[in-house]
N, C-alpha and C positions, 0 to 999 in steps of 0.2 A: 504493500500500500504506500508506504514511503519513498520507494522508487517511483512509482507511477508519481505522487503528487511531485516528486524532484522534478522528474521531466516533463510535467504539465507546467510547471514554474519557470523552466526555462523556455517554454515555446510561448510562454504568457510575458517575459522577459527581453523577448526578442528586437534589434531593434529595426529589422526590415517588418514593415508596411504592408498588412494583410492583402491590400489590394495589388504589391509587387508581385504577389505571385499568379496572380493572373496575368494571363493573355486571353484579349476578347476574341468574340467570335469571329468577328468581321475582320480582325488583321492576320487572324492565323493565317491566309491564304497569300500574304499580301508579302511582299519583298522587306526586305530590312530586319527584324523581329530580332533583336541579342537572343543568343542560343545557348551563354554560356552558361545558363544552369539548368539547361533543359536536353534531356538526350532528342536529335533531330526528329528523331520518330515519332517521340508522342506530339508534337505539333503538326502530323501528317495530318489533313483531313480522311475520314475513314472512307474509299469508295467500296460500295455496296454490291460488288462483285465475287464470284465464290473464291477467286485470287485475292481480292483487295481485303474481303475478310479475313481471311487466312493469315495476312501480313500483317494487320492489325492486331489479331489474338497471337500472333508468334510475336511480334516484334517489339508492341506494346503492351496489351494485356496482360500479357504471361509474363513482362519485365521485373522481377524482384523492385525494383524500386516504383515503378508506376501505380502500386496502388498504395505506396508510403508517404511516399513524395510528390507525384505528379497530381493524380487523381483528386485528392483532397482540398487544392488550390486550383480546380480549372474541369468543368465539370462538359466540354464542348464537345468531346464525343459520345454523351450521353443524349446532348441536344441535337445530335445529327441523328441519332438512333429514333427520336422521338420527333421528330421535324423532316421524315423519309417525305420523297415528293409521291412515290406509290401509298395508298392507301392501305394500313396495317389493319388487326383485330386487335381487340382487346389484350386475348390470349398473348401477343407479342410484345404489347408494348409493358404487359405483368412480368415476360421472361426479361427484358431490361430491366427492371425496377429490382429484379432480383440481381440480376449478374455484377449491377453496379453495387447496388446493397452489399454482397460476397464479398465482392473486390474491396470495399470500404471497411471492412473490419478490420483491414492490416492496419488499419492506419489509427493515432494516437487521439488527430484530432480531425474537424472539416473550415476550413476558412469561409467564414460567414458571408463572407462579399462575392462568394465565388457563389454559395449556395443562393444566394440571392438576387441572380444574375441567372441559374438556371430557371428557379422558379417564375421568374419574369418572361424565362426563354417560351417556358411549356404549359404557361396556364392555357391558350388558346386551343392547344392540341389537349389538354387533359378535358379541356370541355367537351368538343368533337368525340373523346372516349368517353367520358360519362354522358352522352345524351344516347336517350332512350327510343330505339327506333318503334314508332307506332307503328309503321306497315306491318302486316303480317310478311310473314317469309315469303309466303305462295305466291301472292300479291304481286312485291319488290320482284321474283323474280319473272315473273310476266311480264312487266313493264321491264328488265331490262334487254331480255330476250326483243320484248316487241320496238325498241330506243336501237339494237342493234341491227334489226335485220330492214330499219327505218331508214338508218344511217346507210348503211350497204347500198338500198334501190335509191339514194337520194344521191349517193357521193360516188359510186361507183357502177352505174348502169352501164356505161362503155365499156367497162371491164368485163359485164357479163356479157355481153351479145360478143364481142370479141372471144371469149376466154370461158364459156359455162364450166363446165367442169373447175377451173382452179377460182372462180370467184364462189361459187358453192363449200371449196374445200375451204376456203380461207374464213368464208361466212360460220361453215361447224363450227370450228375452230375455235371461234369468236365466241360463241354461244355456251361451247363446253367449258370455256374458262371460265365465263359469266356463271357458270352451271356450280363449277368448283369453289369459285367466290361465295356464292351466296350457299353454300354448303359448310365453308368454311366459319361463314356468319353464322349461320343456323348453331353450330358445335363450340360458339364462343363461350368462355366465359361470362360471367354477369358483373354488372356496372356494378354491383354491392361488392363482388368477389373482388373489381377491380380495385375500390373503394379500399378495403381492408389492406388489399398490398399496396398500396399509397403512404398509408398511414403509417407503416411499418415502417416504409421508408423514410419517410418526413419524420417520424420520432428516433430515427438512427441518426440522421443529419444533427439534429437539433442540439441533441445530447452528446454529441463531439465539436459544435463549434468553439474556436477559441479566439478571442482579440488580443489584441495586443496590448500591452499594459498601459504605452506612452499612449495608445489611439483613444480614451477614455471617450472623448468626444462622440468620436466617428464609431464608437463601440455601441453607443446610445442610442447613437443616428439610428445604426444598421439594424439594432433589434426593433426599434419602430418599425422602421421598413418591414422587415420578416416580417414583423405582423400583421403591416395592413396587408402584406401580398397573402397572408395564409386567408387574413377576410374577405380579402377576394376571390380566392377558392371556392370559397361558403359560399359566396354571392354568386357567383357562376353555378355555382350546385355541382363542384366538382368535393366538396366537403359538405355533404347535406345535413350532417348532424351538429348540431351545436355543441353537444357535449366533445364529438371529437374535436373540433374547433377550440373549445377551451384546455381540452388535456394537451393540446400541440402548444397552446399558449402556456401552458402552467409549465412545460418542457424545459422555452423556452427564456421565462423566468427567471426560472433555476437555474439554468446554465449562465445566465447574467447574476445572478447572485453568485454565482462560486466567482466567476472573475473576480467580483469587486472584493471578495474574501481574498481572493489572492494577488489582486493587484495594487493592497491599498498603502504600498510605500510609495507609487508612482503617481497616486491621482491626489489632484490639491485641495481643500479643504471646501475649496467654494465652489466646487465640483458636487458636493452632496448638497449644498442648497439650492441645486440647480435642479436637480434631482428629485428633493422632496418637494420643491413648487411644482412640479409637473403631476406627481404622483397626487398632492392633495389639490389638484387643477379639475382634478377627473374629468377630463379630455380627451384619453386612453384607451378605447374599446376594449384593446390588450388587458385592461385593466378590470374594466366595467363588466364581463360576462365569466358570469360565476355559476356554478351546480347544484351547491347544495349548501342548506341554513346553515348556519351557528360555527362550520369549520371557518378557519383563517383564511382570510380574503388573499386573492394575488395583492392587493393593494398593500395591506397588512404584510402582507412576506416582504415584497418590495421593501416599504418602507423599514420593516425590521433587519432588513441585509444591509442597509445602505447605514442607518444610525449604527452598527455593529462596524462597517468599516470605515465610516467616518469615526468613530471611537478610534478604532487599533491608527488610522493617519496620523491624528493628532497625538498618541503616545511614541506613536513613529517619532514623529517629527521633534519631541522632546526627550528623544534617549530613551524613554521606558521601554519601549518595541523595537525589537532588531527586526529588519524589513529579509 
C-alpha cells in the first residue's frame, strides 16, 4: 500500500503538464509532431485493414509500454475505433470498450485531459449506439432490400440491358449483404447490455485519473468539465439512469478528494477559499444530485476534503507538516 501511494505521489509530483502528454487528434496525421517521447508507432493512425490491424495489435497494442505509458495520456485510437466511417453494432463497439478497459489496467493512473477529450470525441457516436431502433427487423429489412434494388433500376439501367447476367449478380450481392447486416442487427446486443459496459468503463477511467499537483487550477477546471460532459451523456440518454449518473459523479469526487489529500504542500491557501465559494455557490449539478436521505452529501464530502487539506497547507507551510 505504501508503495503504491509512493508512486501515486510522484506522478501527483510531476512537473510536466497533464495536457503535455497529449497529442490531438487532428495533428496526429499532420507533419512536425516531436516524437521524442513517443515510440513512432503508437502515433500511426490505425487503418482498418486485416494488414493494418495486425500492425496495430503487433506493433502497438501488444507494446509493453503502450498500455503504461502511451494509452493513458492519449486515448485516439480508441476514437478511431469508435468514429469507423462503416456503420458498427453495438456488439463491437462493447468489444472496444472492453479491449481498451484490459489494456488500461496496466496502467497506474488515466490523465484526465486526455479522458476528456475522448468523451467529447464519442458522445455523438455513443448516442447513435444507445438509440433505440422502432422499426421492427422484418420491416427495416424490406425497405432496405426495396432502397436497393431502387437504387440498381434508377442508377444502373445501362448496365443491365448491356450486361443482365453481371448487373443481376452484382444486385444478389447487394441484397445478401443487406440480408447479413440486418441479421447481424437482429443478434445484437441490447442498449441496457451496452449501457452497463459503458459504465464499467467510465468508472475505471474515473478512478485512475490523476492531476498534477502544480495544475490545482486547471485540476478544478477539468473535473467540472468531466462532469458537465458525463450530464450530457444523461441528457442524450446515453446515461438514462440518474443514479448511474451520480455514482460516476461520486467517483469522481473522490478521486478529486485524494489529490487534494495528497497534493496539499503545493496548492496555496486561497486556493481553498476558492473552492468553498463554489461548493456553498450550489451552482454545481456535480454537486446538487444526490440518492439517498440523511447519508453525507457530495457537497459535505467536498467541503470536508478541502477544510482537511487546507488544514494539513497551513501546518505545511509553518513546519508542523513535512509535505
Amino acid at each position: 500500500m505504501l508503495h503504491i501511494i509512493f508512486c501515486f505521489t510522484l506522478l501527483l509530483s510531476s512537473n510536466i503538464k497533464g495536457e503535455d502528454f497529449q497529442v490531438s487528434i487532428n495533428s496526429v496525421s499532420e507533419n512536425g509532431i516531436p516524437t521524442s517521447s513517443y515510440y513512432a508507432h503508437f502515433l500511426q493512425p490505425i487503418k482498418f485493414t486485416h494488414h493494418g490491424m495486425r500492425c496495430y495489435i503487433r506493433h502497438a497494442y501488444n507494446h509493453p509500454e503502450y498500455g503504461t505509458d502511451f494509452l493513458p495520456n492519449n486515448f485516439f485510437h480508441m476514437i478511431q475505433f469508435f468514429k469507423r466511417s462503416t456503420p458498427q453494432t453495438r456488439s463491437y463497439h462493447q468489444s472496444v470498450l472492453r479491449m481498451f478497459s484490459n489494456k488500461l489496467k496496466q496502467s497506474m493512473y488515466v490523465n484526465p485531459y486526455a479522458l476528456s477529450e475522448l468523451i467529447q470525441e464519442i458522445t455523438s457516436t455513443l448516442q447513435e449506439i444507445c438509440s433505440v431502433l422502432h422499426m421492427p427487423a422484418y420491416d427495416l429489412l424490406q425497405q432496405k432490400i426495396s432502397n436497393a434494388m431502387y437504387e440498381a433500376m434508377l442508377n444502373r439501367f445501362d448496365y443491365l440491358k448491356l450486361d443482365p447476367t453481371g448487373y443481376f449478380d452484382d444486385l444478389s450481392d447487394n441484397i445478401l449483404s443487406t440480408v447479413h447486416a440486418a441479421q447481424e442487427l437482429a443478434d445484437d446486443i441490447s442498449v441496457e447490455e451496452f449501457r452497463k459496459s459503458l459504465l464499467v468503463f467510465l468508472e475505471l477511467m474515473l478512478n485512475r485519473c490523476v492531476w498534477n499537483a502544480h495544475e490545482y487550477q486547471e485540476a478544478w477546471r477539468n473535473v467540472k468539465l468531466i462532469a458537465d460532459q458525463l450530464q450530457q451523456l444523461h441528457d442524450v440518454q446515453v446515461l438514462k439512469d440518474k443514479e448511474d449518473l451520480n455514482d460516476l459523479f461520486v467517483s469522481l469526487i473522490e478521486r478529486f478528494c485524494l489529490y487534494l489529500d495528497l497534493s496539499f504542500a503545493e496548492i496555496p491557501a486561497d486556493f481553498y477559499t476558492e473552492l468553498h465559494r463554489e461548493i456553498d455557490a450550489r451552482s454545481l449539478y456535480l454537486l446538487e444530485l444526490e440518492s439517498e436521505e440523511y447519508f453525507e452529501t457530495k457537497s459535505q464530502r467536498l467541503s470536508r476534503a478541502v477544510t482537511m487539506a487546507e488544514a494539513k497547507t497551513r501546518a505545511y507551510h509553518q513546519g508542523i507538516l513535512v509535505g
